[in-house]
Steps between C-alpha positions, in 0.01 A plus 500: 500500500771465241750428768298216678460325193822506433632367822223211500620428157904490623389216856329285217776523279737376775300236611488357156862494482556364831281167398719474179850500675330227749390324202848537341659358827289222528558372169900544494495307836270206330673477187828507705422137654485641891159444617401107499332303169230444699374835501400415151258223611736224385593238804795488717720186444735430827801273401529252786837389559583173580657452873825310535347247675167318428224588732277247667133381325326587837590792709362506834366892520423457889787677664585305840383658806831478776414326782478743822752529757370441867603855705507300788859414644648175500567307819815326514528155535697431836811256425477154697697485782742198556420245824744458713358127586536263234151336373589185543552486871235570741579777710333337814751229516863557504709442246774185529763375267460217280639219755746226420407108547571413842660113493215262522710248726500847771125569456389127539709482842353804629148368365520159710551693842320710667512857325586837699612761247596499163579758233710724323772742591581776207801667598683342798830598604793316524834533614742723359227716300333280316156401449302197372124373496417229692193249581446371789291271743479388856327208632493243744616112400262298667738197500752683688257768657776723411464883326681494173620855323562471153563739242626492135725810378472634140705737336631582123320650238253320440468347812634132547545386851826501702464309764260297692538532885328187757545606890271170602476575921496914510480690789413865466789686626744258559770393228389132326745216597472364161417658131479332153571756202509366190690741217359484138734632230405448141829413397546124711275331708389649855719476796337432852653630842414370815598703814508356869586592771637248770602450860872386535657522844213705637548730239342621185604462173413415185520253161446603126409225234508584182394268283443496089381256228520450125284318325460430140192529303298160463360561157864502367645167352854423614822444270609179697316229547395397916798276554706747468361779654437279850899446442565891468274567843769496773283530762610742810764704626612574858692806570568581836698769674612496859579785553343811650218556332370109440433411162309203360416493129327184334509516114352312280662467178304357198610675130303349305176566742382101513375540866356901449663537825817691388604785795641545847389572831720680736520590898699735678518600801419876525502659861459854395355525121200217568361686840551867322286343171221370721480859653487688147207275413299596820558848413368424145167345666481820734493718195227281313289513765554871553412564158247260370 
């Protein structure tokens, strides 16, 4: 009994100095500033400190929702092709170039016949390689009751006309006996040629006239006064040549241009060159007709 008593006696005392070492502890930790003031019951002050820059009055706290992606795929847009065909021309009707102005003087002549064909010829060919564009028109002359084939030739960039050719009693297939060209150059006035062919002896052979004018423009006033100029006109010139190839030439000289007649008109006889022309100008009209 002794014994028990002591060792109740020896757990108590233990326990009692257990709780004053945790007493002990606890009040070296407060007194040593590590647990909080506000274990004491006193409130916690936060310092706020101030941001470096100022924040807005109102703060929107709804957070923005993203905006879903569609899981679908894409299709890619196909690129436009490119049409062959421009827009502006209907593909029904064929395309022509932009066409020249055909000589009214031409047209009118054609107009005041009877008309059989008339149009345009893009690319015909020449001789020697080349190539020009050329209207044309065919008709009957109802004083004469003759078929007339005429055609203008155009050439250049852009196009101007060339020549103007007049075969007044055609025959299809058989070379003209006479042809009027007229040559337009835009450096003097035009120059008309006239070739014929003629009987002489029973045989064939032909004439060239070549004839050109000046004139002077009628809006112009002169330096000398009419007197004057009528004195300057000398009226015309006979040449002629009796030789081989027979030569006539008529000139009419006038400096001053009082009678707007100022020019020449020549004939020669050509035996060879005029038949050999009228043939190249039926195969011209073969071609157009070919082509058109």
């Amino acid at each position: 009994m002794p014994e028990n008593r002591g060792g109740r006696s020896g757990k108590f005392l233990f326990m009692v100095l257990a709780g004053v070492a945790v007493v002990v502890i606890v009040a070296a930790l407060y007194f040593s500033g590590v647990f909080p003031p506000f274990l004491e019951g006193e409130e916690m002050v936060v310092e706020v400190i101030p941001e470096e820059f100022p924040t807005p009055s109102v703060v929107s706290t709804a957070t923005p929702q993203p905006t879903p992606i569609p899981t679908t795929e894409l299709t890619p847009t196909p690129e436009p092709t490119l049409e062959t065909t421009p827009t502006s021309i209907p593909t029904s009707v064929p395309y022509t170039p932009e066409r020249p102005a055909v000589p009214e003087a031409i047209v009118a002549e054609a107009r005041a016949g009877v008309l059989l064909a008339s149009g345009w010829v893009d690319k015909l060919e020449l001789f020697d390689g080349e190539v020009g564009t050329v209207w044309y028109a065919t008709y009957i002359n109802t004083k004469t009751n003759e078929t007339v084939f005429s055609f203008v030739l155009y050439g250049g960039d852009p196009l101007r006309i060339g020549a103007i050719i007049e075969v007044p009693a055609y025959e299809a297939k058989k070379d003209p006996i006479y042809a009027k060209v007229t040559l337009y150059n835009p450096d003097m006035p035009e120059r008309i040629l006239i070739f014929k062919t003629v009987k002489v002896e029973l045989a064939k052979s032909g004439t060239l006239t070549t004839e050109q004018r000046y004139r002077f423009a009628d809006d112009m006033p002169s330096v000398f006064s009419k007197t004057l100029r009528f004195e300057l006109a000398k009226g015309n010139f006979d040449k002629k040549d009796e030789g081989l190839k027979e030569f006539n030439c008529k000139m009419n000289l006038d400096p001053v241009g009082f009678s707007n007649s100022d020019g020449f008109n020549c004939v020669t006889r050509e035996p060879e060159n005029a038949p050999e022309a009228l043939k190249q100008i039926r195969l011209l009209i073969e071609r157009i007709q070919k082509t058109r």
